[in-house]
C-alpha positions in Angstrom: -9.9 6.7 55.2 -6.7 4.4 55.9 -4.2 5.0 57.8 -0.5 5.4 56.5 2.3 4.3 57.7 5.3 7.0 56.7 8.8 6.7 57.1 11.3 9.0 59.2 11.4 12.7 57.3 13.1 14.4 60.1 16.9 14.9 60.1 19.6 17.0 61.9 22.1 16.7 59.1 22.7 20.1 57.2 22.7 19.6 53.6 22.9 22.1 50.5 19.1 22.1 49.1 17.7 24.4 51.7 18.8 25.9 54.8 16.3 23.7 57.3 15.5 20.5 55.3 13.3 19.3 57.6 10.3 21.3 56.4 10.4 20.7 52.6 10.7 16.8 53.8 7.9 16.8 56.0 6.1 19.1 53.1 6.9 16.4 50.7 6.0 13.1 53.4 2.2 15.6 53.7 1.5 16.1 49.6 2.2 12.3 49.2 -0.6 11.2 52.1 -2.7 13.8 50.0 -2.5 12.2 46.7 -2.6 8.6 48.0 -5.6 9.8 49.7 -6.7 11.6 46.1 -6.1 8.9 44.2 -9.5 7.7 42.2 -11.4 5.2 43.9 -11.5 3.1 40.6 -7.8 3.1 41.1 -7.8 2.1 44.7 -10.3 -0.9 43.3 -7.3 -2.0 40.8 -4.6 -1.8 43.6 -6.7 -3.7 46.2 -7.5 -6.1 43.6 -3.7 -6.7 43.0 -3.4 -6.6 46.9 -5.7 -8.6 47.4 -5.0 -11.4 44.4 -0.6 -11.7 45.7 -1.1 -10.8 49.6 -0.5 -14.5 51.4 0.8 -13.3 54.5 -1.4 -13.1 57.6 -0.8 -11.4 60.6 -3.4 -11.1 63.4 -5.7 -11.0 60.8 -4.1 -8.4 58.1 -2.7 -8.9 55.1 1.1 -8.7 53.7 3.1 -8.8 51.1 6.2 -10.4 51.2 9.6 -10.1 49.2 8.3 -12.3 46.5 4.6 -11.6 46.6 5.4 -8.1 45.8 7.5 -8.6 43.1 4.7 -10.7 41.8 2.2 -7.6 42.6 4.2 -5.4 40.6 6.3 -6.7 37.4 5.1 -6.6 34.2 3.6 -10.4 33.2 5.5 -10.0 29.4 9.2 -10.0 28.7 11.3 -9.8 31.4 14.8 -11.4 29.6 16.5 -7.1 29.9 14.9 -6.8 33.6 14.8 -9.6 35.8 12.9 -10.4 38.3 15.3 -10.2 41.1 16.2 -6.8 40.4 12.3 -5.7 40.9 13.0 -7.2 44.2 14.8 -3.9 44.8 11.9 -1.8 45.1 10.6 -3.8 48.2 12.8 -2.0 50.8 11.2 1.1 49.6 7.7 0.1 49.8 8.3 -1.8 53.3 8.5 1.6 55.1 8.5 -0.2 58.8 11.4 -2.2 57.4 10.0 -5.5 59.1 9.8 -7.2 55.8 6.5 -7.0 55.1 4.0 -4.4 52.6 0.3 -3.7 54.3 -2.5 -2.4 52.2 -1.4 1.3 53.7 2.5 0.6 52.6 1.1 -0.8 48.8 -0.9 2.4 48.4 1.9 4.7 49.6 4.1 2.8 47.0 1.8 2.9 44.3 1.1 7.0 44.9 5.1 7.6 44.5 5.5 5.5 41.1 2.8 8.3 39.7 4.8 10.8 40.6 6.7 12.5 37.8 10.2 11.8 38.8 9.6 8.2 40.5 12.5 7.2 39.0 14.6 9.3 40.8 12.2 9.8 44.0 12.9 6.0 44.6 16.9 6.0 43.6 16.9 8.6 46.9 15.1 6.2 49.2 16.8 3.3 48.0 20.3 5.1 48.7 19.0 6.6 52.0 19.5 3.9 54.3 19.2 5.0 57.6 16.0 7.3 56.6 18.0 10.5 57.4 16.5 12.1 54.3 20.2 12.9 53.0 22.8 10.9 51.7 26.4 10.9 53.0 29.4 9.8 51.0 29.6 6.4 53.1 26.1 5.6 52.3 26.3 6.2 48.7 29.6 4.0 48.1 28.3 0.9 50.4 25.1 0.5 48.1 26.7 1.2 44.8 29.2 -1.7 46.0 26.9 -3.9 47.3 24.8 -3.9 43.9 27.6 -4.0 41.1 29.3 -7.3 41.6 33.1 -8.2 41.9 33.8 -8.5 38.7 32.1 -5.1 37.2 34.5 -2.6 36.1 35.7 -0.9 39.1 35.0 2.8 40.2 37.0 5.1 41.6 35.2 6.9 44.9 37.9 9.1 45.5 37.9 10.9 42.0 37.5 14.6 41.4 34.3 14.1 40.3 32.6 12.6 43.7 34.4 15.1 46.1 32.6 18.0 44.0 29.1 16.4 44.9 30.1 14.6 48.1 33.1 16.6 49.8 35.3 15.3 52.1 34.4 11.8 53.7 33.8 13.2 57.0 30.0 13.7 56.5 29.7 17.2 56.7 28.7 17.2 53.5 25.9 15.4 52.4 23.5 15.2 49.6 19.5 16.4 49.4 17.5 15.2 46.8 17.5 17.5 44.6 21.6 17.4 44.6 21.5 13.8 44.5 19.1 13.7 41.4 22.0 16.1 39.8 24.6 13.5 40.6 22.8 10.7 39.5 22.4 12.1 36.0 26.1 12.5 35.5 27.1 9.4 37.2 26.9 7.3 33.9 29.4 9.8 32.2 31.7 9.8 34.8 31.6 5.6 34.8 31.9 5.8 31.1 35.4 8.0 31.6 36.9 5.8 33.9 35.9 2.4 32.8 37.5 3.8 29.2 40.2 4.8 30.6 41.0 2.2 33.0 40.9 -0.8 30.0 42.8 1.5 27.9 46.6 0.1 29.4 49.0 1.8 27.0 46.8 5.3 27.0 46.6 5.7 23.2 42.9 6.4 23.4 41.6 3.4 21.6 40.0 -0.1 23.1 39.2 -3.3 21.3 36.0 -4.3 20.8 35.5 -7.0 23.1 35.6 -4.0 25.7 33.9 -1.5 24.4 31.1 -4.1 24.7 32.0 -5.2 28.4 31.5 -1.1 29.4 28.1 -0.9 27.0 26.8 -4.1 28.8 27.6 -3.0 32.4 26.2 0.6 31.4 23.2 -0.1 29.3 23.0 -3.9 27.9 19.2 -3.6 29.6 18.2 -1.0 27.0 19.6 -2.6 23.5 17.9 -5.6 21.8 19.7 -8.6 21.3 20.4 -8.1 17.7 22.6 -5.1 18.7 24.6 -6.9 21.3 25.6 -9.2 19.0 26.8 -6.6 16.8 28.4 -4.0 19.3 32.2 -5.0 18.3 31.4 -4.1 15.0 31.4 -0.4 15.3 35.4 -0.4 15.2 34.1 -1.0 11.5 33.3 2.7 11.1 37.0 3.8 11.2 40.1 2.3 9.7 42.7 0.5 12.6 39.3 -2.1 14.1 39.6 -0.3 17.0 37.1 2.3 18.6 38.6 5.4 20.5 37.1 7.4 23.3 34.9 9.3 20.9 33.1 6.5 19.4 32.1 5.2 23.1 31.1 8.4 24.1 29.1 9.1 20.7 26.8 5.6 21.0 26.6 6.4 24.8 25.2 9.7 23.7 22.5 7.9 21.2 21.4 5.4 24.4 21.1 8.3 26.1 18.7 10.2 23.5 16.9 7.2 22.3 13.5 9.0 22.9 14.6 11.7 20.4 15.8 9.2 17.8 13.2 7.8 17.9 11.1 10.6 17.6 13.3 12.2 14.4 13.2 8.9 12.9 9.5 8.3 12.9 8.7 11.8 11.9 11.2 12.1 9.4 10.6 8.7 7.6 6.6 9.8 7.7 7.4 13.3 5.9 9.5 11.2 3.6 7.8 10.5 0.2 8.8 6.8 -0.2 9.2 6.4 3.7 13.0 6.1 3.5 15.7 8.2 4.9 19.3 8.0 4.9 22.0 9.5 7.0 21.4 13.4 5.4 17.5 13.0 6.0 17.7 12.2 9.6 20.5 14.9 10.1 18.4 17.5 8.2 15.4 16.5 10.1 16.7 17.1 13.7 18.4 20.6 12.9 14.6 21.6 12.0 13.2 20.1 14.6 15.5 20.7 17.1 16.9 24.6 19.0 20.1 23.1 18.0 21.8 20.2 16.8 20.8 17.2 18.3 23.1 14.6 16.9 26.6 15.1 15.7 27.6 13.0 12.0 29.2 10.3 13.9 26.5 9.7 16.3 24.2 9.7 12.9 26.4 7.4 11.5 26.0 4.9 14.6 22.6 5.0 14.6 22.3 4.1 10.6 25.3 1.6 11.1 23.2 -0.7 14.1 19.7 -0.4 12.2 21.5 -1.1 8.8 23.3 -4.2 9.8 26.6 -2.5 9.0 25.4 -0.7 6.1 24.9 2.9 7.1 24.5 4.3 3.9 21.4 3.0 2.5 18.2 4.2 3.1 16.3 2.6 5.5 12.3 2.0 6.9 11.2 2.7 10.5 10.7 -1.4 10.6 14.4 -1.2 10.1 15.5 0.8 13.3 13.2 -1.6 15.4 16.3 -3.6 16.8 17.8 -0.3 17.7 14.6 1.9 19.2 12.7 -1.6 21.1 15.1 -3.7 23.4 12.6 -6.7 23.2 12.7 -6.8 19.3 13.8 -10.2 17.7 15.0 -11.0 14.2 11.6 -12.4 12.2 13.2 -15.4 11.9 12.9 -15.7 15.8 9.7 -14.9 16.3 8.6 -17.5 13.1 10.4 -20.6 14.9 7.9 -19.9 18.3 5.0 -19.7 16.6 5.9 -22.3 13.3 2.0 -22.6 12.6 1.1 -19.1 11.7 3.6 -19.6 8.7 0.6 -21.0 6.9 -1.4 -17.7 8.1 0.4 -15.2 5.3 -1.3 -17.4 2.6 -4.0 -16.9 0.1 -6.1 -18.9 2.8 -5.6 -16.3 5.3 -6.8 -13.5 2.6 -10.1 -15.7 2.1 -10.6 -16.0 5.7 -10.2 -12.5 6.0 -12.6 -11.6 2.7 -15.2 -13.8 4.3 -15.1 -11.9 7.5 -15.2 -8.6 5.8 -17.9 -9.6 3.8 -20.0 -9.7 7.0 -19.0 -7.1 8.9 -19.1 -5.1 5.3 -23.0 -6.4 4.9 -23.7 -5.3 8.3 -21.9 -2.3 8.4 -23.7 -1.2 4.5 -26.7 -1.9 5.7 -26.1 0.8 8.9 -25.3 3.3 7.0 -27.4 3.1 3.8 -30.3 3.3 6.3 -29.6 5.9 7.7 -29.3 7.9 4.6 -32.1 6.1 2.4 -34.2 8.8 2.5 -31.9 11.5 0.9 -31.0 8.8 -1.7 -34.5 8.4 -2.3 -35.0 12.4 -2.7 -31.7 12.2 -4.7 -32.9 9.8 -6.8 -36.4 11.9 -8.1 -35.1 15.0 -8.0 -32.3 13.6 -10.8 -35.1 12.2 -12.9 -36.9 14.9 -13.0 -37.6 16.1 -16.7 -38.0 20.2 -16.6 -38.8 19.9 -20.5 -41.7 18.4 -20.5 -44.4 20.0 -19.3 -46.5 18.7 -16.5 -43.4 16.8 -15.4 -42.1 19.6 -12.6 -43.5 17.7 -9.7 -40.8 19.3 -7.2 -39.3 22.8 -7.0 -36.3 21.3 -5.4 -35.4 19.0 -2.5 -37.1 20.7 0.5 -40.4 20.5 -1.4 -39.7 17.1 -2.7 -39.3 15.9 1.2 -43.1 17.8 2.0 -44.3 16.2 -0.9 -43.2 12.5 -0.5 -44.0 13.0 3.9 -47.5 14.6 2.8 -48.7 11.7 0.1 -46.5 9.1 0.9 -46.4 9.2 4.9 -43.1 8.2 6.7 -42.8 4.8 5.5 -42.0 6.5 1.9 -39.0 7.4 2.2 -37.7 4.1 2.8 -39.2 2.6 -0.7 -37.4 0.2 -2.4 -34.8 -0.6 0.9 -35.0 -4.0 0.8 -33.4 -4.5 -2.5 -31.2 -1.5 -1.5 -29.8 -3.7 1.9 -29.6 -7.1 -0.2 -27.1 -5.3 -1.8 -24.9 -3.7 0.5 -23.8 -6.9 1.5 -22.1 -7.5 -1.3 -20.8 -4.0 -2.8 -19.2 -3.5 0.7 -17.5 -6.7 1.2 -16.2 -6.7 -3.1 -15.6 -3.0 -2.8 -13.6 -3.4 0.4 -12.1 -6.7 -0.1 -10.6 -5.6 -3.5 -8.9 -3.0 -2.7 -7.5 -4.1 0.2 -6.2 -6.8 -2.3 -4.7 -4.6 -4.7 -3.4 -2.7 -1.7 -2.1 -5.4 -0.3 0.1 -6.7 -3.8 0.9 -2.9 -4.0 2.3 -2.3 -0.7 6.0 -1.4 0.7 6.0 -4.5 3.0 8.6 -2.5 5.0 7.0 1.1 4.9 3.6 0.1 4.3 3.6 2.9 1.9 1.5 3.0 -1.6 2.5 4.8 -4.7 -0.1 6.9 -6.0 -0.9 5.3 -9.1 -1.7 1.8 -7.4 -3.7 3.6 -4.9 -6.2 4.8 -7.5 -5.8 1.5 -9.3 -6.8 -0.4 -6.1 -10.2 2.1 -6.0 -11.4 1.8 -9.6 -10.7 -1.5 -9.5 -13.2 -2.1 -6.7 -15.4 0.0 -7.9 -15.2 -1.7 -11.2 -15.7 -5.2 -9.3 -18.9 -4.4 -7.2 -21.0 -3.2 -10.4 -21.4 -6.6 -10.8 -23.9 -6.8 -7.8 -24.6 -3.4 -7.6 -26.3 -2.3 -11.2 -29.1 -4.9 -10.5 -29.9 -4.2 -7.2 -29.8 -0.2 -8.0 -31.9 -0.2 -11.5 -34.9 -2.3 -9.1 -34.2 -0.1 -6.3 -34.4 2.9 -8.1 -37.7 2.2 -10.1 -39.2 1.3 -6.9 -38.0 5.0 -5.7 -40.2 6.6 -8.8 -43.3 4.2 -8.0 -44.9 6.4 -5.3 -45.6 10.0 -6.7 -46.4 8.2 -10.4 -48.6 6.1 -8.5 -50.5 8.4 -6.8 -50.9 10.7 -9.6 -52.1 7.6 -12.1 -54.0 5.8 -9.7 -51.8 2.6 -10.4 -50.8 0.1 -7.4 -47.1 -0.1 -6.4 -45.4 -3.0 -7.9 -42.9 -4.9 -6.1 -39.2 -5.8 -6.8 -40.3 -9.8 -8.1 -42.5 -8.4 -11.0 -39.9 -5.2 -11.6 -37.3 -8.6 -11.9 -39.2 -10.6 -14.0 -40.3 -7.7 -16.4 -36.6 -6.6 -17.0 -34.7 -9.7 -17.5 -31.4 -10.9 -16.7 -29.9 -8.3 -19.4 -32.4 -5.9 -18.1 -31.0 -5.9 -15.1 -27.9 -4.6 -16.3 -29.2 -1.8 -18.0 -27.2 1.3 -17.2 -24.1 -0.8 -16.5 -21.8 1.5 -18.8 -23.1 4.8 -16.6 -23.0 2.9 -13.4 -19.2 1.7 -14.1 -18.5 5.0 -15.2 -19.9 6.5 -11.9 -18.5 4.1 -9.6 -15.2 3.2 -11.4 -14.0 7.4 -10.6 -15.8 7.6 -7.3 -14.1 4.5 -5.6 -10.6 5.9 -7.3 -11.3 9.0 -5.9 -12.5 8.2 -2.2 -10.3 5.6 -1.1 -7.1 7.2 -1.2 -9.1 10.6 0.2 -10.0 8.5 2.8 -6.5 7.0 3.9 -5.0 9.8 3.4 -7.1 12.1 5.2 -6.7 9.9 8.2 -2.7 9.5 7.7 -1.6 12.9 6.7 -4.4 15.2 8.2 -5.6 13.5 11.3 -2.3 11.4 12.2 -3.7 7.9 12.4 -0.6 5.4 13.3 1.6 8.5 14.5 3.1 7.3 17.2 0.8 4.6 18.1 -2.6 7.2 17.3 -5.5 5.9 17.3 -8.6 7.9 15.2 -11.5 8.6 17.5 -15.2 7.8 16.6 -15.5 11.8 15.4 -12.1 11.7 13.6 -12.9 8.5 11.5 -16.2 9.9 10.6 -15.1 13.2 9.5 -11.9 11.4 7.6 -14.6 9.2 5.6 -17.2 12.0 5.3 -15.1 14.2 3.9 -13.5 11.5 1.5 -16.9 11.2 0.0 -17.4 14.8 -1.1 -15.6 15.1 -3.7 -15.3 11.9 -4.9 -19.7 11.9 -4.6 -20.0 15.5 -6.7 -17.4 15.0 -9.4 -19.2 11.8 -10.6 -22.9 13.1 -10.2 -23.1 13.2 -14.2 -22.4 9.7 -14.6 -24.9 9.2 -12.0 -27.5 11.5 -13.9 -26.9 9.0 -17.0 -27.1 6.2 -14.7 -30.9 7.2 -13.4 -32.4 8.3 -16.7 -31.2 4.9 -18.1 -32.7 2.8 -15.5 -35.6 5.0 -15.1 -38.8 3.3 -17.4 -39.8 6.3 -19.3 -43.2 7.5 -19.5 -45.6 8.6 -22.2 -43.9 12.4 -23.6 -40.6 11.7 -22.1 -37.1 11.2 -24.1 -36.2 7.6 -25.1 -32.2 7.2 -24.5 -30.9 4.5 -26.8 -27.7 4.4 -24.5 -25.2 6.6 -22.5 -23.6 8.3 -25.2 -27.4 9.6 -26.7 -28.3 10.3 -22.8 -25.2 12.5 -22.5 -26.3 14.3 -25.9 -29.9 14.7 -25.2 -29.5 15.5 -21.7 -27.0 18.7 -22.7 -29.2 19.6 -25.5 -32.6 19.6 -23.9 -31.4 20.7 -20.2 -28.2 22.1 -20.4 -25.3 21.4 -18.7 -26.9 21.9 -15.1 -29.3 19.2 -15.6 -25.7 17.0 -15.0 -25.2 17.5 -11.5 -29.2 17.6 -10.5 -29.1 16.0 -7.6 -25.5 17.0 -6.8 -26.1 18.0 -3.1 -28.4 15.6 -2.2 -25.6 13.0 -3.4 -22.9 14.4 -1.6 -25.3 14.6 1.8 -26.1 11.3 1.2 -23.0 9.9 0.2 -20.5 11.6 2.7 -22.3 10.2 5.8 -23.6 7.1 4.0 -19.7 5.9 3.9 -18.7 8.0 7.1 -20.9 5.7 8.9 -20.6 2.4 7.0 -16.9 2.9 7.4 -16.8 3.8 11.2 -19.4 1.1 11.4 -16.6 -1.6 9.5 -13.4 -0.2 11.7 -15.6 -0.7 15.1 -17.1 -3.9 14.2 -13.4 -5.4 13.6 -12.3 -3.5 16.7 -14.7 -5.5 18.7 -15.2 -8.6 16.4 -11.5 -9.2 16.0 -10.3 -12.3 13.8 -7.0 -13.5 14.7 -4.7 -15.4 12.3 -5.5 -19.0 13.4 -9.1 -18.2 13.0 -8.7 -16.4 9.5 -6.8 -19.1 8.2 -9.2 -22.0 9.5 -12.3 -19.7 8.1 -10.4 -19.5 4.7 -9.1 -23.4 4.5 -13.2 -24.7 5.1 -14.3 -21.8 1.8 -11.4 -23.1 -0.4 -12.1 -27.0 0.4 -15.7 -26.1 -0.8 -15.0 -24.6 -3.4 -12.8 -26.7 -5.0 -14.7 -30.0 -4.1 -17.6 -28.5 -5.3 -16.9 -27.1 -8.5 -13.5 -28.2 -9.5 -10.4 -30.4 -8.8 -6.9 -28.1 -9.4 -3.8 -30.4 -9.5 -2.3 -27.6 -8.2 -4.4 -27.0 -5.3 -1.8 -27.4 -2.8 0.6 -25.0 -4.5 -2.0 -22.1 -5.2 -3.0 -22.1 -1.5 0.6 -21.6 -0.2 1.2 -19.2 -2.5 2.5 -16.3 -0.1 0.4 -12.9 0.5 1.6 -9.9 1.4 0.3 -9.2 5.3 0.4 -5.6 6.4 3.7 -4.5 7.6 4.8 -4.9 11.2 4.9 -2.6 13.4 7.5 -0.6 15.5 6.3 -0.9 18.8 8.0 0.9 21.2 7.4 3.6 24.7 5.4 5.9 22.1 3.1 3.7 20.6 2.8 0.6 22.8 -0.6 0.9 25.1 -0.2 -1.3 28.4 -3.4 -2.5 30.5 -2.0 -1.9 33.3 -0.3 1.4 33.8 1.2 0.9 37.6 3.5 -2.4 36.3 5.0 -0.7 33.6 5.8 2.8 36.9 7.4 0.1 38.4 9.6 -0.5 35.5 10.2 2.9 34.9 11.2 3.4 38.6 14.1 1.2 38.2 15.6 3.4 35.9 18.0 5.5 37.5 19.3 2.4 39.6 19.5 0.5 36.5 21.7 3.4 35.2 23.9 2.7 37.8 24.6 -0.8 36.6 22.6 -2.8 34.4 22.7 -5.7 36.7 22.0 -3.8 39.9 20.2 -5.2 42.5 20.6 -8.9 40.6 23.1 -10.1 43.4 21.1 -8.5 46.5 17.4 -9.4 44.9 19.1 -13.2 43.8 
């Protein structure tokens, strides 16, 4: 292995966490060489990559890290306006261990081992205050780096209150702090700044402060963890109560919801997901955290802050989780902002973007059809005989039931069989897919909350029958050649007729032919598409949690969520589909004539019964559930991997509309219809709990500087600068 250089874990000093702290230390300085030494060899890969890629330091042949080099190895690339880069600079003394200003490979791995560690955070607060390695901290070591990192001009802070002398004692140093009595006093050090900065800009002691500083103590304290929008808007809390002043209360109360931001957020998103129009107001999000909560979480008047910041001043509306963005994310920026960096992608929430996007679905909805009706040809082909099999007439029982309808077709047929009449089947997946797909996202789309992303019901199954309605147009062709091409084998075989092919079945039905069976097949698809789509979305929202805090469906998930979608939606609509068959079906010498669906529906009842209506009914739902299980899984991964961005959609979408309307017409309003705005999905809140980061040991280091940040929110910008 490597060798590791530690730093000093022996000390003489007496301190409260355990009679001899020298073993625990030196226990502790052992478990982290194990784990640095356990750490996955993947890992050790990634670090020496890093290493490896910043390291331009060489001495007698090694490599080092200096100051800046480091802070290159180990800040996050994005937004760095809340942390800067100087303050990251504050981690180096902890990683350079021989304190000769310089990381090796052995130092970087030691430093990459503690920011996995559970309480990093605090684990590096400790060594950062311990200056002289003693593994304790004494009072004089504790006020020299809290000065030396604040700044002149920070609120000042009183060493010699109450509150130090019950950690620290006396300043004699026989009383000094361990780490687990320094990790105590850091967590109430914020509190106790928050008293005396109050109190020491409140001159005539009548409990209030203006709002100029009120903000002053919030920026020192926690300005790093607000967005911008809310620092613009801190004075106006003196809003909530009459005098425009805030008191001691109100400071502590928004300190209190900085503090607990985790668990806002957390009420918030849960509560606004159990809400029915994705809403809540100021009762909701109270109600919410007493029943999710031992006890209760939030007082009214730290509720009422939260709902005043992510209102805008308005904290009795009801608001969307897109609304408490600028509250829960400190990198979030009005819309407004984030449109004037990117003043192209204006043109990218247009009906060209939509036709960018349908053109794209359309192939990955072809290719993903085609997967999946494969797959399940053969019990569609199964399906479709054992449907138009005609029990009245005798000599007609060719099959006792599916099982011997799969012997039969295997024994006479041989394995190609079961895949007759695919071709026509896959020319017009394509097409059903993309229309199917495309159109309801459409309808979706116009439906949508563009701030809760939510649907109302009604528009939901609108969206569904609507494309099912739309893809009939394709489909009823394809199906009535597919399916006579189905029925062509055992007839065959038992009249001793060749197979025909789709051209002559084509050319013998006609254009109108072709849409024989339309009224059955709308009635069929028209239900099933109403039914499955919004099964499908909402199995994946409400039962398996897609989007909940950032959640994203596995490959099992997604195709249980779609299969099961399909069940009922493929059953409930297996009489229309019945219709549908014997319609299209060319009926032979002894069998009923159906002069349309209504006389089908008759005739089938009176000569059959009412069972004869969901023949078939099974074999539809196995074919169907994993026939759109896997088309759909196949659509969500193809887009996964195939992404389209924006630019590309839009581009894609501008080239289809210029040939469309060059080809086949001239609109004087061309310029108009193709800005006319569409509704994109809503954006997200992006935050700890949903956002997924590449590189896990950049955002440690961030998280490390927590603690010290907590101290002051400009710490270590002077020293690092």
């Amino acid at each position: 292995m490597f060798p590791i250089n530690l730093p000093p874990v022996f000390t003489n000093l007496v301190h409260c966490d355990a009679p001899d702290p020298a073993p625990s230390r030196a226990a502790s300085a052992i478990k982290t060489v194990k784990s640095a030494m356990a750490v996955p060899e993947n890992e050790l890969k990634r670090w020496r990559r890093t290493f490896e890629t910043n390291a331009q330091v060489v001495v007698e042949s090694d490599k080092f890290l200096n100051a800046d080099q480091f802070v290159n190895a180990i800040a996050p690339k994005g937004d760095l306006t809340k942390i800067g880069r100087a303050q990251f600079a504050t981690l180096f003394p902890v990683a350079d261990s021989s304190k000769r200003g310089l990381v090796s490979w052995d130092d970087f791995v030691v430093f990459q081992t503690i920011l996995k560690r559970p309480d990093a955070d605090y684990w590096i607060a400790f060594q950062y205050f311990d200056v002289d390695n003693s593994g304790t901290i004494t009072y004089d070591e504790f006020k020299k780096v809290f000065q030396a990192n604040i700044g002149p001009d920070s609120i000042p802070f009183d060493f010699d209150c109450d509150w130090v002398k019950l950690y620290l004692g006396k300043k004699n140093g026989t009383h000094v702090l361990g780490y687990n009595e320094f990790t105590q006093l850091m967590k109430g050090l914020q509190g106790e700044r928050l008293r005396q900065a109050f109190k020491f800009l409140d001159n005539d002691q009548d409990g209030f402060i203006r709002p100029d500083q009120f903000k002053r103590i919030i920026m020192e304290l926690a300005g790093h963890k607000l967005s911008q929008a809310v620092i613009d808007r801190l004075p106006t809390l003196c809003t909530l109560t009459p005098g425009g002043r805030i008191s001691y209360s109100e400071v502590i109360a928004f300190h209190n919801v900085i503090r607990e931001m985790d668990m806002v957020e957390r009420i918030i998103r849960e509560a606004t997901r159990k809400s029915k129009d994705g809403r809540i107001d100021q009762s909701d999000f109270m109600n919410h955290c007493v029943s999710s909560t031992r006890y209760s979480l939030f007082t009214p008047m730290e509720a009422s802050i939260v709902f005043h910041f992510a209102g805008r001043g308005s904290a009795s509306q009801r608001l969307a989780l897109i609304e408490f963005a600028q509250l829960l994310d400190p990198r979030w920026r009005a819309p407004a902002e984030a449109a004037d960096e990117k003043k192209e992608e204006h043109a990218s929430h247009g009906i060209l973007h939509q036709v960018g996007h349908s053109v794209y679905s359309f192939v990955l909805g072809g290719i993903a059809g085609s997967f999946g009706a494969t797959i399940v040809y053969p019990i569609d082909l199964v399906k479709t005989r054992m449907q138009n099999q005609r029990s009245s007439v005798v000599g007609q029982l060719l099959y006792k039931n599916s099982f011997d309808c799969i012997k039969k077709v295997f024994r006479n047929e041989g394995f190609v069989g079961f895949y007759r009449g695919l071709g026509p089947q896959l020319i017009g997946v394509a097409p059903e897919k993309a229309i199917k797909l495309t159109v309801n996202d459409f309808v979706r789309s116009r439906a949508m909350d563009p701030e809760t992303g939510r649907i109302k019901l009604h528009w939901e199954l609108i969206a569904g029958a609507t494309a099912g309605g739309c893809q009939v147009v394709f489909t009823n062709p394809l199906e009535i050649v597919k399916i006579r091409l189905q029925m062509q084998g055992e007839a065959a075989k038992l009249e001793g007729a060749a197979p025909k092919g789709a051209v002559h079945i084509v050319r013998q039905l006609g254009l109108f032919g072709l849409y024989k069976g339309a009224t059955a097949c709308l009635l069929r698809d028209i239900p099933f598409s109403a039914i499955y789509f919004p099964s499908y979305w909402h199995l994946k929202k409400d039962i398996f949690n897609e989007g909940y805090n950032g959640k994203q469906l596995s490959f099992l998930e997604t195709l249980s969520a779609a299969a099961l979608a399909g069940m009922p939606a493929a059953y409930f609509t297996t009489p229309a589909d019945v219709v549908k068959t014997r319609l299209q079906t060319e009926a032979k010498t002894g069998q009923t004539h159906y002069k349309g669906m209504g006389d089908a529906f008759v005739k089938i009842y009176r000569e059959e019964g009412f069972k004869a209506f969901f023949k078939g009914g099974p074999a539809r739902i196995i074919r169907s559930s994993p026939q759109f299980g896997f088309t759909l899984v196949a659509y969500e991964y193809l887009q996964k991997f195939l992404p389209v961005s924006g630019q590309r959609a839009y581009r894609l979408g501008s080239l289809v509309a210029d040939m469309l309307c060059n080809t086949f017409f001239s609109l004087p309003g061309y310029d108009l219809l193709f800005s006319y705005p569409f509704q994109d999905k809503p954006r997200e809140v992006e935050t700890a709990f949903t956002s997924q980061p590449e590189d896990m040991s950049k955002v440690r280091a961030r998280n490390a500087l927590k603690i010290l940040l907590d101290v002051h929110g400009d710490f270590g910008r002077r020293t690092g600068a």
